[in-house]
C-alpha positions in Angstrom: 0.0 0.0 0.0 1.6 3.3 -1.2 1.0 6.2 1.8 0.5 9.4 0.4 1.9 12.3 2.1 -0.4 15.3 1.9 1.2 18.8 1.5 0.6 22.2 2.9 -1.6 24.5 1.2 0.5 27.0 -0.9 -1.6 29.9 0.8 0.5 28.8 4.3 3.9 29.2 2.4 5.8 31.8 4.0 7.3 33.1 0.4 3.4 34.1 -0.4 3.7 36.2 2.7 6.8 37.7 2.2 5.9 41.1 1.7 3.7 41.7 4.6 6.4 40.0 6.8 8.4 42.4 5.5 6.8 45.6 5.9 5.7 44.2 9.3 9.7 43.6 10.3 10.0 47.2 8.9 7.3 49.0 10.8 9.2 47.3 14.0 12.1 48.6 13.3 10.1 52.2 12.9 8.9 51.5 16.1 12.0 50.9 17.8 13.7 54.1 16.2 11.0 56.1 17.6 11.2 54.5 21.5 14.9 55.4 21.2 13.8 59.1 20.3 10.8 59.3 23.1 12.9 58.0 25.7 15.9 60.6 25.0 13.1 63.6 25.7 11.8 65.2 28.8 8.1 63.9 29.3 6.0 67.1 28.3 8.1 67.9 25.3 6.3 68.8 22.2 8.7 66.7 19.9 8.1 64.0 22.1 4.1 64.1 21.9 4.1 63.8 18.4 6.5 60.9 18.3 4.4 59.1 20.6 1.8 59.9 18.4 3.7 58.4 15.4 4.1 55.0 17.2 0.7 54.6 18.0 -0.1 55.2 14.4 3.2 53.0 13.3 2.0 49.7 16.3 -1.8 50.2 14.7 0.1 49.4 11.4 1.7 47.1 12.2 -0.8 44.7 14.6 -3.6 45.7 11.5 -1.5 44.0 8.6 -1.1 41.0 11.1 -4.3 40.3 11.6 -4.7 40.9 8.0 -2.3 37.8 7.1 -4.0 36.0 10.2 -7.3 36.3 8.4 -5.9 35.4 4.8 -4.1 32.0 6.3 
């Protein structure tokens, strides 16, 4: 009796996801630039309001395009 071995879908592949992993590693690297910055400024600084505005808008990003690949696979 021959077994057959079944295979993964292609849709699972990590090369069909490459993209969004990509732009997902560099939207962590954004993030981490910007903690770097915020943490060098004194709390109430203008600058650093707006940075910590940017990495709220950068993690939304970035947690939004997971789920997006979570719901594709």
């Amino acid at each position: 009796m021959m077994m057959v071995q079944q295979s993964a879908p292609l849709v699972n592949l990590p090369l069909f996801i490459a993209p969004e992993l990509a732009e997902i590693e560099r939207l962590q690297t954004e993030r981490n630039i910007l903690r770097q910055r915020i943490h060098a400024l004194r709390p109430h600084c203008h600058k650093r309001v707006e940075l910590e505005a940017r990495l709220r808008l950068v993690t939304a990003q970035q947690l939004a395009l997971s789920a997006e690949i979570g719901r594709q696979h």
